[in-house]
N, C-alpha and C positions, 0 to 999 in steps of 0.2 A: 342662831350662831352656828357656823360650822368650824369640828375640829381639824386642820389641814395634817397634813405630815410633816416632818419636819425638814427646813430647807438644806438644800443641796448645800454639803459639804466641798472644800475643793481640796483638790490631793496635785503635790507636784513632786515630781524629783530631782532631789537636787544632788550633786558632787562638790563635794568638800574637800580641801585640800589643805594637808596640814605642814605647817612649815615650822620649825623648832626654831625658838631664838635665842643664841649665844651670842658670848664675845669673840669665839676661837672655833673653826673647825677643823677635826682634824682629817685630814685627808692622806691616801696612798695605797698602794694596791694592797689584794687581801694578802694576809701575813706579814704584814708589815711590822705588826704590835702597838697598834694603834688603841686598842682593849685594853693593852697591858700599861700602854703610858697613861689613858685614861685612872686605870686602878693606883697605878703610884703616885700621882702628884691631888687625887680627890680621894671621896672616900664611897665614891661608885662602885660598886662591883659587876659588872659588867660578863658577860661568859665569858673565858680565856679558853683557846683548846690550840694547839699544836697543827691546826689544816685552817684551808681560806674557806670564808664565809663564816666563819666562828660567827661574825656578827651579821644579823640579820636585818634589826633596825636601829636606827640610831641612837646613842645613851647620852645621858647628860651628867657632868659632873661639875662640882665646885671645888677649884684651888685656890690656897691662899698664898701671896707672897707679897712679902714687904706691905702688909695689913690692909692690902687688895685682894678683894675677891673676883675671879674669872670665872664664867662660868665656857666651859669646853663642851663639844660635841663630839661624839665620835662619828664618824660618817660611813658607814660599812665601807669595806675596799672595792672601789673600782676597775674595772675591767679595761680592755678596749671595746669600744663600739656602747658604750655606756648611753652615748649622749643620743646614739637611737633606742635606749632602753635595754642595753643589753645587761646581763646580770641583776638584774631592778634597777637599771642604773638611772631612770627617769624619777623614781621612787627617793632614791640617795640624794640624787644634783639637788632634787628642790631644796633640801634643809641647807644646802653651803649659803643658799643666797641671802639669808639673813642674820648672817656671820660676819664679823668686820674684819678678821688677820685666819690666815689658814697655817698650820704646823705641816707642812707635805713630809711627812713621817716615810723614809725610804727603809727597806729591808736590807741591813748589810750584808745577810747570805744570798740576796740574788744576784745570779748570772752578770746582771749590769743595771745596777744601779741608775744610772744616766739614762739609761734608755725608759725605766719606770717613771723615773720623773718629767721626760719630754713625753709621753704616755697620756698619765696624770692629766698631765695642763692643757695637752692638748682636748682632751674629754671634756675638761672644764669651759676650753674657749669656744668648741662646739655646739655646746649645752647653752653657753650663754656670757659673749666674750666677757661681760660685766665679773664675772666669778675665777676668771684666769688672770683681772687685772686684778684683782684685790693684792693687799701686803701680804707673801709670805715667806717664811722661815723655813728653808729645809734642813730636816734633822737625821744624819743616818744613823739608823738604830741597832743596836746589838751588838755593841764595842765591848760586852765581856766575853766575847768570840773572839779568840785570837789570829784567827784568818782574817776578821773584819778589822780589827785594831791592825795588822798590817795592808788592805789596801784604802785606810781612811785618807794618806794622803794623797793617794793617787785617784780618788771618787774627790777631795776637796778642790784638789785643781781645775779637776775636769768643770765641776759646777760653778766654780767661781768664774770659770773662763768662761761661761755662757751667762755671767750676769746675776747667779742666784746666791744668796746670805745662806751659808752652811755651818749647823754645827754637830757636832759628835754624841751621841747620850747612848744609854742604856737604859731602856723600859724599865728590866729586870731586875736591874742592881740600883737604879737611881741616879746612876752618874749621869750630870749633865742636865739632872731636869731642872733642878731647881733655875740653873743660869736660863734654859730655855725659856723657861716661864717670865723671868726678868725682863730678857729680850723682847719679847711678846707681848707684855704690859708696857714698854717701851712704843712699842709699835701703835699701841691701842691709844697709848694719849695722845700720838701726834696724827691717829686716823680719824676723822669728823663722823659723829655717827649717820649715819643715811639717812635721809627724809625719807619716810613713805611717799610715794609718784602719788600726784592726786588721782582721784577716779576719774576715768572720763563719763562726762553724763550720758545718759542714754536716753532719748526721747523716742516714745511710745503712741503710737495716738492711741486713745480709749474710744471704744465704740458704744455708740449712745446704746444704753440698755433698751431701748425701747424698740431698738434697729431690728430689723428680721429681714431672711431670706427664703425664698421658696422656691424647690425645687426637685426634679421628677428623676427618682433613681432607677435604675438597669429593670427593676422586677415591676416598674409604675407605680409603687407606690408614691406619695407625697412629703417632699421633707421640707420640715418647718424648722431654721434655727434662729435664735435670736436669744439672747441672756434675760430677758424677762419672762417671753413667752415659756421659753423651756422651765425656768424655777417655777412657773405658776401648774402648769401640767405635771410637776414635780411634784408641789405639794398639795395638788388635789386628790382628797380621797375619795378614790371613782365609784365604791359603793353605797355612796352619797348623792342623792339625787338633786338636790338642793346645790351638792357642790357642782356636778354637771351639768346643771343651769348656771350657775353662775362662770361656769369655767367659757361655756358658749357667749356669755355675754362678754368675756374679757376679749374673745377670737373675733367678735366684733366690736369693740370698743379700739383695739388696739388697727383694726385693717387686714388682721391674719385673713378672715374667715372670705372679705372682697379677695381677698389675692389670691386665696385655694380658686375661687369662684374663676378668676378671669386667666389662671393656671389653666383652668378647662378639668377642677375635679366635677366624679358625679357622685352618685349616690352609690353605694358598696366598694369606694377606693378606702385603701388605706392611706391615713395621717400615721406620721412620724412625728412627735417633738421631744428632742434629748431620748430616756427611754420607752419612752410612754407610745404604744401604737395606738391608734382608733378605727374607730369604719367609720366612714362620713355618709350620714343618712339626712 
């Protein structure tokens, strides 16, 4: 009996790709207080800080209303140029796609308002128009700001006038969420939840183990590959003399040893198979 080594392990690399699944995502650029509504209406605690990027990955939280639970996503804020990755913005888009109704959470202290949310969507239909057409609700946020509570009616016009469902809330104080949430769960019974797309199959052809190839590299050496021959030279243990017989009997059994021969090896080439070199005498 001989002891072999043990057979070849196989090693692959793979990339994973993690997608979070919610009812709700909430979407809008950074600072918006997308952390902070998440914090008021669950019981996430999420970082809060006062500059953009506060949030880095996305949290998840669970609100109750009207003896429904949601469960929300926060999506860190998006940028422009997102949908080529800019800010991680390739990192962010993935998690909206398995979300059914988006909150596009607007910052009442920016500059304009309107311009963040055609921003937003546009990122989104970049990325992947399926995620700009989903159901959403834009909320502008931070109505216990008395600058924002007076230009709420002049941002509700402007949005209504392009087609988008707006309402008023404050993260901070709470005013607003619970109606939003209502909304939103309004939204969700009359959205169908998505079918996962089937796989498409993938066909492969499998190469007979037994198959081999030969052939003559840069420095003359001999390369031998094939998935048996290479596992058998694998798990022979070459300080075994018995096994080196029996290893020459597989290199003719199988046709290797005819095909070095009519290759044109001689005696003092080198053999190749997987890692294993030889001198062919």
């Amino acid at each position: 009996r001989i002891a072999e080594n043990g057979e070849p392990g196989r090693g692959r690399w793979l990339t994973l790709e993690l997608r979070l699944i919610a009812d709700v995502g909430i979407v809008g650029v950074p600072n918006a207080g997308k952390s902070t509504l998440l914090a008021a209406v669950s019981a996430a605690r999420p970082k809060i800080a006062d500059y953009p990027f506060t949030t880095i990955v996305p949290n998840l939280g669970v609100a109750e209303v009207d003896q429904r639970a949601l469960v929300l996503a926060d999506i860190p804020g998006l940028i422009e140029g997102a949908h080529n990755g800019a800010g991680l913005g390739h990192a962010f888009l993935r998690h909206i796609a398995r979300t059914r109704v988006l909150i596009h959470l607007l910052d009442g202290l920016s500059p304009d308002p309107v311009r963040d949310w055609r921003q937003v969507n546009e990122e989104l239909r970049l990325f992947d128009p399926s995620l700009a057409a989903k159901p959403q609700i834009v909320a502008l946020n931070k109505m216990d700001v008395p600058e924002v509570r007076e230009r709420w009616p002049e941002v509700r016009a402007a949005l209504e006038g392009l087609g988008a469902e707006v309402m008023a809330i404050s993260a901070a104080t709470g005013e607003g969420t619970r109606d939003l949430l209502r909304r939103v769960a309004v939204l969700l019974e009359a959205t169908p939840v998505e079918k996962p797309a089937e796989a498409v199959p993938v066909l492969r052809p499998h190469e007979r183990p037994e198959a081999f190839h030969v052939s003559q590299e840069p420095d003359g050496a001999f390369r031998v590959r094939g998935a048996r021959i290479e596992r058998a030279a694998a798990m022979t243990p070459w300080g075994n003399e018995e096994a080196v017989d029996r290893f020459q009997r597989i290199l003719k059994a199988t046709g290797v040893w005819q095909a070095l021969e009519e290759a044109g090896i001689q005696p003092g080439d080198t053999v190749r198979i997987g890692n294993v070199e030889l001198e062919w005498q």
